[in-house]
Residue, then its C-alpha position, 0 to 999 in steps of 0.5 A: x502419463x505425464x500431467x500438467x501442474x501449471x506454468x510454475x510448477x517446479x519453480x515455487x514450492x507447493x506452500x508458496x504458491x498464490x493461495x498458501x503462504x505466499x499470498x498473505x506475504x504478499x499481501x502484507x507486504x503490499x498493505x503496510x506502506x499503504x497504512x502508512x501513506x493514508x495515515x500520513x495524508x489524512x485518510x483513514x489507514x484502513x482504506x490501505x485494505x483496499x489494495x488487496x481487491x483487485x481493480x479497486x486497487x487501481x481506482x483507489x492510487x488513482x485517488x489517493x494521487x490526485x484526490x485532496x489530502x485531509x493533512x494538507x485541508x488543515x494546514x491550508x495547502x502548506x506542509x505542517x508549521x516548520x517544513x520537513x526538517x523541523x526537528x533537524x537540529x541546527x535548521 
């Protein structure tokens, strides 16, 4: 009797599937730049976690995108004394 082992059976291995190995990886993945950018903004970096519940996910980039930066609060809407290219040699 042949059985039904879902729509990926065959094409990941059993320890990639969404509850082994692939899941941390994937989570990874999605957490560390999301680190980034809230540290880089002036949020807390440990609200990038937010990103792995589903919905709230979506709540929080919409935040994020259009909400207030703390890192632009303090220096007054501007980008930080100098620009991007501050310390470019030759600028």
């Amino acid at each position: 009797m042949l059985m039904y082992h879902g729509f990926y059976h065959g094409f990941f291995p059993g320890w990639f599937g969404f509850w082994g190995f692939g899941w941390p990886l994937m989570a990874a993945i999605a957490v560390i730049p999301f680190w980034r950018i809230c540290t880089r903004v002036g949020h807390s970096p440990w609200l990038s976690l937010l990103i792995l519940i589903p919905l709230v996910n979506l709540i929080f980039l919409y935040i994020l995108a259009f909400g207030e930066w703390p890192a632009l609060r303090t220096t007054g809407g501007l980008p930080p004394a100098g620009g991007p290219n501050a310390s470019t040699p030759g600028r």
